[in-house]
C-alpha positions as CSV (number, residue, x, y, z in Angstrom):
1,X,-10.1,161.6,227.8
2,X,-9.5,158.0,229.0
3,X,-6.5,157.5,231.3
4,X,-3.7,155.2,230.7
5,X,-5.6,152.5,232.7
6,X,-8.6,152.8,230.9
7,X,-7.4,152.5,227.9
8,X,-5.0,148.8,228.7
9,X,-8.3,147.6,230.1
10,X,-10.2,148.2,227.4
11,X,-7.8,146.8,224.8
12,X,-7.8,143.9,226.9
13,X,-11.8,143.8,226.6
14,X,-11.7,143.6,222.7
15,X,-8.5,140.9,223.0
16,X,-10.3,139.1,225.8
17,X,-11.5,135.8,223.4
18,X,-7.5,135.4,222.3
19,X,-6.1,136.2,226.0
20,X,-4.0,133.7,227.3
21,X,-6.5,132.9,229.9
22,X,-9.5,132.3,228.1
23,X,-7.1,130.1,225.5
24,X,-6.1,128.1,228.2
25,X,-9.0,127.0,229.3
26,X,-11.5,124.0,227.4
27,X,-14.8,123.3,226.9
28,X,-17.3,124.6,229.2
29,X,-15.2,126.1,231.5
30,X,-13.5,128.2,228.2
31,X,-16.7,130.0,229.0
32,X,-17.2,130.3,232.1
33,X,-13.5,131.7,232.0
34,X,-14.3,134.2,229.6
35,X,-17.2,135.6,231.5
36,X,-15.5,135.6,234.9
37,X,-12.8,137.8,233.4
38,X,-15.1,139.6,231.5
39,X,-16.1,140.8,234.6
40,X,-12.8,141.6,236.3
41,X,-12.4,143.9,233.5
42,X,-15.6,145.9,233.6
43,X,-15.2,146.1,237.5
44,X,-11.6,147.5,236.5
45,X,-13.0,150.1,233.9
46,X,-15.5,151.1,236.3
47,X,-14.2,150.9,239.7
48,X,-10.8,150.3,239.6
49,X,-10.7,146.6,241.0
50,X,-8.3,144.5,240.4
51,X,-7.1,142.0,237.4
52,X,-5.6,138.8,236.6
53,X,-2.1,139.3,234.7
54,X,-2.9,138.0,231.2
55,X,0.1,139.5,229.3
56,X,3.6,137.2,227.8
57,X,5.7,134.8,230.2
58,X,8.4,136.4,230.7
59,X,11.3,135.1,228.6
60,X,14.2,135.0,230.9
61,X,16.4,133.8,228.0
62,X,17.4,137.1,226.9
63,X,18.8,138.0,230.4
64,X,22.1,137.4,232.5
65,X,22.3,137.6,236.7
66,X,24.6,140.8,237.2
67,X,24.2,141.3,241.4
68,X,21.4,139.7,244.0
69,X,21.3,139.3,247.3
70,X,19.6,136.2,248.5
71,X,20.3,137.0,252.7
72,X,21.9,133.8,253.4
73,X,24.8,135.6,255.2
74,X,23.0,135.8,257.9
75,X,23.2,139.4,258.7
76,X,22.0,142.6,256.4
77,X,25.0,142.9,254.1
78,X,26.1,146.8,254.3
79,X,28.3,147.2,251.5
80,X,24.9,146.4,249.0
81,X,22.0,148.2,251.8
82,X,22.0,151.1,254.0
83,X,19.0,152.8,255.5
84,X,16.6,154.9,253.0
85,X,16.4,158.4,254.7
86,X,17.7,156.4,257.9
87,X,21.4,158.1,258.2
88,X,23.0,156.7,260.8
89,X,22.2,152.9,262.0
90,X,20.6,154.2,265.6
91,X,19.0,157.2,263.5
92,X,14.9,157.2,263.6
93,X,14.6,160.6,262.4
94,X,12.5,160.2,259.3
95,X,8.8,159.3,258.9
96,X,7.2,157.9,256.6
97,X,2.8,157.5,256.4
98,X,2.7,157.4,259.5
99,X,5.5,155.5,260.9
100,X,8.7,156.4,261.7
101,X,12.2,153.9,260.1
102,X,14.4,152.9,261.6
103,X,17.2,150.1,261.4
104,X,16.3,148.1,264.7
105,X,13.2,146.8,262.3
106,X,15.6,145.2,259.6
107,X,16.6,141.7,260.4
108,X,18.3,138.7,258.2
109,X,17.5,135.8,259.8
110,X,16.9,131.8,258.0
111,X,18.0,133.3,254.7
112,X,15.4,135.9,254.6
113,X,14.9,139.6,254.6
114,X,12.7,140.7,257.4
115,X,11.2,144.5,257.8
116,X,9.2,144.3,261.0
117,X,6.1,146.9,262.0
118,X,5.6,147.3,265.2
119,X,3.7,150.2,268.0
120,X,5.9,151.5,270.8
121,X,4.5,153.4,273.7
122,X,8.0,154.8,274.5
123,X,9.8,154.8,271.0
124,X,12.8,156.5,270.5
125,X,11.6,159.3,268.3
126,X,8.2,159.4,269.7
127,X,5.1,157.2,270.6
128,X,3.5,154.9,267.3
129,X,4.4,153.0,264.4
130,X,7.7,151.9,263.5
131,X,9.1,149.9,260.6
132,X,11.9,150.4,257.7
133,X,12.8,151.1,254.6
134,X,16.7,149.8,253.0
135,X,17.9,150.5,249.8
136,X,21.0,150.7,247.7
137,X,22.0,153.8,246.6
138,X,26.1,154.2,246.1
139,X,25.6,158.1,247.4
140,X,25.2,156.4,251.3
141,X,28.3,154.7,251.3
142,X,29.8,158.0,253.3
143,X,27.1,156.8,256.3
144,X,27.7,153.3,255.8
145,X,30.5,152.5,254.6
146,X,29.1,150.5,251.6
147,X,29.5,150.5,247.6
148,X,25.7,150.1,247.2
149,X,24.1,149.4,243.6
150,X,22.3,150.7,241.1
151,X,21.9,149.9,237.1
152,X,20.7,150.9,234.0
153,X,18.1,148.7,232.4
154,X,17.5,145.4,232.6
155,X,15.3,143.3,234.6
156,X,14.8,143.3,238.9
157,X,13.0,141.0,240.0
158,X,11.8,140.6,244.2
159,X,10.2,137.6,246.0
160,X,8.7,138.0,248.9
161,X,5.2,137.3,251.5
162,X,3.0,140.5,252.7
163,X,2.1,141.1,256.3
164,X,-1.5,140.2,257.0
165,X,-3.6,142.7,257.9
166,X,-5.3,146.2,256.2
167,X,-3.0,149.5,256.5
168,X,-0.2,148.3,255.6
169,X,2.5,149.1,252.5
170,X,4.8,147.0,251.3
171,X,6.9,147.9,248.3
172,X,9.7,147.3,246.1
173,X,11.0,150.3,243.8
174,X,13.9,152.1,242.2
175,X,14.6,155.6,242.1
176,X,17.6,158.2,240.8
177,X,18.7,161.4,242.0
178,X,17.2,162.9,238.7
179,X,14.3,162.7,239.9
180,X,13.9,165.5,242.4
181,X,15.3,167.9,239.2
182,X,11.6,169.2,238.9
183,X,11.7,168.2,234.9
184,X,8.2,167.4,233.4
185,X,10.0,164.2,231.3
186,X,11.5,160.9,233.5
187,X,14.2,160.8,231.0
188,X,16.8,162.0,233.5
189,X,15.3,160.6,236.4
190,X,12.0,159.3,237.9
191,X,10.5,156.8,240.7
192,X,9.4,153.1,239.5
193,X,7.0,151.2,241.5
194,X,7.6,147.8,241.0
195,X,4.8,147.0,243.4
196,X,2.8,148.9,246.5
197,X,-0.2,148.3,247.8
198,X,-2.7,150.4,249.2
199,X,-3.8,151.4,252.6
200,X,-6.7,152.9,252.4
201,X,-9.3,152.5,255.4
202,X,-10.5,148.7,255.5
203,X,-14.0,149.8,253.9
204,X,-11.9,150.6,251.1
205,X,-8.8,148.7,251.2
206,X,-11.0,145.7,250.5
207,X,-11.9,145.8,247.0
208,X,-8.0,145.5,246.1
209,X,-7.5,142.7,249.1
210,X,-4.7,140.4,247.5
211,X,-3.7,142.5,244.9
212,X,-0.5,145.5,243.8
213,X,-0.1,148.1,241.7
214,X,2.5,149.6,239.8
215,X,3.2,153.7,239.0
216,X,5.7,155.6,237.4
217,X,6.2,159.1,238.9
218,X,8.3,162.2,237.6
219,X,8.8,165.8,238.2
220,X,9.7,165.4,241.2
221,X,7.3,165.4,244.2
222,X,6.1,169.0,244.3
223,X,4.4,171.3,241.6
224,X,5.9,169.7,238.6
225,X,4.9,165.8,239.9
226,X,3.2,164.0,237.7
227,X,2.2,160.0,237.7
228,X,0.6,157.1,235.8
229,X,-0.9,153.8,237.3
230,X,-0.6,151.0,235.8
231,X,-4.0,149.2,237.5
232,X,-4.2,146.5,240.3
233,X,-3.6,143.5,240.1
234,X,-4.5,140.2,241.6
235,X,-1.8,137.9,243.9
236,X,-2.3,134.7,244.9
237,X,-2.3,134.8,248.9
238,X,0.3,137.4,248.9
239,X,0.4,137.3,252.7
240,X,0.6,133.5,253.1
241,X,2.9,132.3,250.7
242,X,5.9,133.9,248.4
243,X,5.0,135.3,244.9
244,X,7.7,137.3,242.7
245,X,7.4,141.0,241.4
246,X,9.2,141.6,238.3
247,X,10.7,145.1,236.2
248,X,11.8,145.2,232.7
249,X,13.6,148.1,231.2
250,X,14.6,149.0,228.3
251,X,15.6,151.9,226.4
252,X,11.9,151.9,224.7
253,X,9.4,151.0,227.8
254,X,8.7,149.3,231.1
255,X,7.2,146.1,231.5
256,X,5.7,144.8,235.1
257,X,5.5,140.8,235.7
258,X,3.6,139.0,238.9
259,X,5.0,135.5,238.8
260,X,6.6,135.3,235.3
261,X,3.0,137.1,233.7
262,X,3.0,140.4,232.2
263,X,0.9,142.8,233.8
264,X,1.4,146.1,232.5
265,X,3.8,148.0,230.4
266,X,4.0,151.5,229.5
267,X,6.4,154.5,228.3
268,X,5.0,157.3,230.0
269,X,6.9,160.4,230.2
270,X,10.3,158.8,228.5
271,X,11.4,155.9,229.4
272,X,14.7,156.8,232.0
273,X,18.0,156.4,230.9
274,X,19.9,157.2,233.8
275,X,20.9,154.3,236.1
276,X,18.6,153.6,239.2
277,X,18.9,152.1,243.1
278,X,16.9,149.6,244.6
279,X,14.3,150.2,247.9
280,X,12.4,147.8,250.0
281,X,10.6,149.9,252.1
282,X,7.1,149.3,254.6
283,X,5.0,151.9,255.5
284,X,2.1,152.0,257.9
285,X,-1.0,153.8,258.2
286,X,-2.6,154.9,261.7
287,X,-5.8,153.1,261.1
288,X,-3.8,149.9,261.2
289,X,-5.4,147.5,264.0
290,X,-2.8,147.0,266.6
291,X,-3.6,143.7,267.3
292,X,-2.5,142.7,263.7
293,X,1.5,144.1,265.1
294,X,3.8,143.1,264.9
295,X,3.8,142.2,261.3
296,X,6.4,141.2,258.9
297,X,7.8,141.8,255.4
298,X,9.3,138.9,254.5
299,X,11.8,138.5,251.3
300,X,13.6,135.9,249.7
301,X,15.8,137.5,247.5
302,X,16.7,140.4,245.7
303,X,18.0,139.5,242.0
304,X,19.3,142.2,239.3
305,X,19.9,141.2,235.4
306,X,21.2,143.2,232.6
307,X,20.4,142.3,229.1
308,X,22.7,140.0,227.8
309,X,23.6,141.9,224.5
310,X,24.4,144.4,226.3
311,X,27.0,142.7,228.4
């Protein structure tokens, strides 16, 4: 049976001479258009590599801002963020790949976000990697003091610059206490990746250089976990300049965006219809080359909007 991936890319195969893409183009280069991404999608069918978002603009008409946070205050606001699996602000105790979080790598600073990765001989916890991870679950505010946030449906929407280099992870994603319940649907609870990207040693991390991808998870993470990728898809330069990640939700499906351009979109497992938190989170594998640290994560902003009907 074909997976879920399989399937969108081949749909997108047959729709290929109506894409938006294609249809864009004129003349002579309408072809050379069609056979480039032609190409794309047969290197997708057969060896996963990425492809150019060819879905709908997004149509931003239908939505209202509810909550952001576009770190211009000049210091990480605590009644939205607190540290994910970080407990207390000088706590490093938690590990993630292969590097342990901690607060001391979060920094506001010029109206951006930063989540540094760095090495340390002499780390608190022990010697290696070290970055972060902040999110905005409401259940922290007994550690830090803060409301936090966390919404059901609607459309979340990041922008932000990679660090350079292979073996690292940057992502953005939302996640519910309903998820660790073990249950085989996502109705009650599951993780959305909004965008990771992956760290696999640099022979293989280059075929999806400059490129995310998006999964939905459920069942929590033991017997029961089960999870669907969406694909990879191309970014323009995501570690030189800022590109945005977009999530839609609704009550029917999810629906991924890179820069206003649909990407993917699926219901797998039931659609969730339990409110969610926000994470920004970078991991780091122990192939990384130190000589590429310290690296940053840099974000813009942080936007939430609800459906305005709904409102």
């Amino acid at each position: 049976m074909l997976s879920h991936r399989n399937q969108t890319v081949l749909r997108r195969i047959f729709k290929l001479p109506g894409s938006r893409i294609v249809a864009s183009a004129s003349g002579f280069k309408k072809i050379t258009v069609f056979f480039v991404v032609l190409f794309q999608l047969f290197g997708a069918l057969l060896f996963d590599l990425p492809t150019t978002p060819d879905g709908p603009d997004l149509d931003m008409s239908k939505f209202t801002l509810v909550w952001q946070d576009e770190f211009d205050a000049g210091s990480l606001d605590k009644n939205m963020w607190s540290g994910h699996y970080i407990w207390q602000a000088d706590d490093y105790g938690y590990q993630r790949d292969t590097s342990w979080w901690d607060m001391d790598h979060v920094k506001v600073e010029d109206g951006s976000l930063i989540i540094t990765a760095d090495y340390r001989d002499t780390g608190p916890s022990a010697t290696g990697y070290y970055a972060s991870a902040i999110d905005t679950h409401p259940g922290n505010g007994q550690y830090y003091g803060g409301e936090g946030y966390e919404q059901l449906y609607g459309y979340f929407e990041i922008r932000c610059k990679f660090p350079a280099g292979d073996g690292f992870n940057p992502a953005f994603w939302l996640l519910c206490e309903g998820m660790f319940l073990g249950e085989t649907s996502g109705v009650n609870g599951c993780e959305i990746d909004i965008f990771e990207t992956k760290t696999n040693p640099s022979g293989s991390t280059k075929r999806w250089k400059d490129s995310v991808y998006h999964t939905i998870h459920v069942g929590s993470y033991g017997d029961n976990h089960r999870q669907e990728v969406q694909g990879h898809f191309c970014v323009g330069n995501p570690t030189e300049q800022f590109n945005t990640y977009g999530f839609e939700w609704n009550e029917n499906e999810y629906i991924w965006y890179i820069n206003g351009v649909e990407s993917a979109r699926t219901s797998f497992a039931g659609v969730c219809r339990v409110p969610m938190y926000l994470i920004i989170s970078l991991g780091v594998d122990d192939y990384v080359n130190k000589e590429q640290l310290p690296a940053q994560f840099v974000i813009d902003y942080v936007r939430a909007y609800q459906y305005t009907e709904l409102l």
